[in-house]
C-alpha positions in Angstrom: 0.0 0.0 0.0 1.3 3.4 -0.8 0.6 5.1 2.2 0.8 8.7 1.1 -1.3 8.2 -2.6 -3.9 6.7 -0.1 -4.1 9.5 2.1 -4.2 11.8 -0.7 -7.1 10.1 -2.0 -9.2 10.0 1.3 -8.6 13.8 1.1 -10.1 14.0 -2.2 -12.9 11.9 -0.8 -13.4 14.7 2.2 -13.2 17.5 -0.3 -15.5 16.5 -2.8 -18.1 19.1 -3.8 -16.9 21.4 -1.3 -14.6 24.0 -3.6 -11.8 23.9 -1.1 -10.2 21.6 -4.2 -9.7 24.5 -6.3 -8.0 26.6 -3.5 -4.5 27.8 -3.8 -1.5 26.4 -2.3 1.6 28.3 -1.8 4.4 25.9 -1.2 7.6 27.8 0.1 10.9 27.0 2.4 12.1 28.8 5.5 15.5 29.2 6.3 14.9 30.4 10.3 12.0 27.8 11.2 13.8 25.5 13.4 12.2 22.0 13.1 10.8 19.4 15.0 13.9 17.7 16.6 12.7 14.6 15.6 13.5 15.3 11.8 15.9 16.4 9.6 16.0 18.6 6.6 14.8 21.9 5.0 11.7 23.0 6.3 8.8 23.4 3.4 5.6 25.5 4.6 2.8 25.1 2.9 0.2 27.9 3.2 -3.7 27.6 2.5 -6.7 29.3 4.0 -4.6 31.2 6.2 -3.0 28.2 8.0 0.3 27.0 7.4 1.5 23.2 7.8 5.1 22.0 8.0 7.0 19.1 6.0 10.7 18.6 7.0 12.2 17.3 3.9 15.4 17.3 1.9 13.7 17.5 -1.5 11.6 21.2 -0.5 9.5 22.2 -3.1 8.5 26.3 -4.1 5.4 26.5 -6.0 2.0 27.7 -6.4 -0.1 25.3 -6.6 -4.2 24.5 -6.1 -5.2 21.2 -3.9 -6.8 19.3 -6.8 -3.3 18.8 -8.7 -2.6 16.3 -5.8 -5.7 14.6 -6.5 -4.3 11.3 -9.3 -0.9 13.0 -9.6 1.8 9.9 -9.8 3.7 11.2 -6.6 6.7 9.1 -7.7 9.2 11.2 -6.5 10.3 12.2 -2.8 9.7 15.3 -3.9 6.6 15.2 -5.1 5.5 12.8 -1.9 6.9 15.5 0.2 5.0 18.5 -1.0 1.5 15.8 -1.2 2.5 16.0 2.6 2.7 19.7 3.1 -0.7 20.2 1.1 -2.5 17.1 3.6 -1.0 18.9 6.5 -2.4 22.1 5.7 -5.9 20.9 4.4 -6.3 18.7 7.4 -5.5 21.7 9.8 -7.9 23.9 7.8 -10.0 21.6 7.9 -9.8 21.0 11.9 -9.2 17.7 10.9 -5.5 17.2 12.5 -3.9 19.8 15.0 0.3 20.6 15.6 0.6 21.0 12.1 3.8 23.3 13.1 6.9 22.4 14.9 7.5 23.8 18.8 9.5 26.4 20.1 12.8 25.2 20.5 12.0 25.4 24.3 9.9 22.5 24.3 12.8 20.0 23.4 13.9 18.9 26.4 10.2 18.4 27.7 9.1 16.5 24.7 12.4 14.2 24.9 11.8 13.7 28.8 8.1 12.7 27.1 9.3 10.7 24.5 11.6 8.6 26.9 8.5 8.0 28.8 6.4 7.0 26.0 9.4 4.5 24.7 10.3 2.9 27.7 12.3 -0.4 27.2 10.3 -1.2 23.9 12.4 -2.0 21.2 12.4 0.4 18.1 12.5 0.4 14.3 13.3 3.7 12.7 11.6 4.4 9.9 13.6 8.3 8.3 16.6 10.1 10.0 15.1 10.9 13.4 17.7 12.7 15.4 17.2 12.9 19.0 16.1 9.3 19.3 19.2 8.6 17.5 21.1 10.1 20.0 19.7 9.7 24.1 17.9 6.2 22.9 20.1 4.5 20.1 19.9 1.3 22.6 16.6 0.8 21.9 16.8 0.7 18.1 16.6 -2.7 16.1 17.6 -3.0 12.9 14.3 -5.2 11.7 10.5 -3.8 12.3 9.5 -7.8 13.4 12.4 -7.6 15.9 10.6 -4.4 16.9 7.8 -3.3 19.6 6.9 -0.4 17.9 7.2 1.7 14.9 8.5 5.3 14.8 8.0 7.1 11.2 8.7 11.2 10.5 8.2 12.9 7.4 11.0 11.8 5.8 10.3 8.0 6.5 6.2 8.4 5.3 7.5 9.7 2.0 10.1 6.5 1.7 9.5 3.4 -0.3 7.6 0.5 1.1 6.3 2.6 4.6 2.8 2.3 3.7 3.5 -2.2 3.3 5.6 -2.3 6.5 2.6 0.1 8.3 0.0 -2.4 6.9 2.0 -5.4 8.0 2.3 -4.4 11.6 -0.2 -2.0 12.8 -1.9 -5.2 13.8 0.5 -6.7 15.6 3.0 -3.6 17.3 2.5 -0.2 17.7 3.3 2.2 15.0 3.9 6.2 16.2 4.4 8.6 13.9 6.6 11.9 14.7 6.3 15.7 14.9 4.2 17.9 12.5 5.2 16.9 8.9 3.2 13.1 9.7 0.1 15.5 11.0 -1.8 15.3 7.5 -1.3 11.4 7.1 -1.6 10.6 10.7 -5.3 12.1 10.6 -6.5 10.6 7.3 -5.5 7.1 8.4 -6.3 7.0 11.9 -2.5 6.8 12.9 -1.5 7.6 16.3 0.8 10.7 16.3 3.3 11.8 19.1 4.0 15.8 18.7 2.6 16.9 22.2 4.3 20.6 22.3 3.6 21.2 18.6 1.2 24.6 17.2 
């Protein structure tokens, strides 16, 4: 299952005959956002409706763009995946549909690792994208193989990877599966994913 065409299309199915579609989206990068601690990358803001959603991502996209170019678009790209993302973020927020759809002061980092630590535990963890701070105060914890796992962790980056969606479907049955910080808002909505981003705006 390709996790983010999925979500794009239950979006499509929330929007339908409701003119939001044909909205503009203005998809733009900046340079002094300082992002979720949990991801890594440029930080690409998309703006619709007079909310703005976050995507963490090394492919960042600038464009103009309306909400129903998503909509069947082959999304084969990261970059492409990514910017999907942004727009789902957005929407959903707009939408009231998902909230933290914007990273936390930088103030809240310690709080939310002390949080983070509480919600891990002992569990065992696959990484699923280049998530930092787990990386670096709970690296013991990480397996190398999601069925050596207890639960899943996914940011941005890892939602817009190859094969998330299949190893999502394969254990969100089995093990818990968590996505990160504000880029996963969108997705995490649409798909009835729990989402850990307790200090995010």
């Amino acid at each position: 299952m390709d996790i983010v065409t999925d979500a794009v299309k239950k979006l499509q199915d929330a929007l339908r005959h409701s003119g939001c579609e044909d909205g503009p989206v203005v998809l733009r990068v900046d340079p002094d956002v300082v992002p979720c601690q949990y991801e890594k990358g440029a930080c690409m803001e998309a703006g619709f409706g007079g909310r703005t959603g976050e995507f963490v991502t090394f492919h960042p996209i600038r464009a103009t763009t309306k909400i129903e170019f998503v909509f069947g678009a082959p999304l084969d790209t990261p970059a492409t995946r990514g910017a999907a993302c942004a727009i789902l973020n957005v929407v959903t927020g707009f939408l009231c549909l998902s909230r933290n759809i914007r990273a936390c002061p930088a103030s809240c980092h310690d709080a939310c690792r002390q949080d983070m630590k509480t919600r891990l535990g002992t569990k065992r963890v696959y990484g699923i994208g280049p998530i930092p701070a787990v990386g670096q105060e709970m690296g013991r914890l990480m397996v190398n193989n999601p069925d050596s796992a207890d639960l899943i962790l996914i940011n941005g980056e890892g939602l817009i990877a190859a094969g998330t969606g299949d190893i999502i479907e394969h254990c969100r049955e089995k093990k818990s599966v968590l996505l990160l910080g504000p880029s996963t808002a969108g997705i995490a909505s649409l798909e009835k994913l729990e989402r850990f981003c307790p200090y995010g705006t």
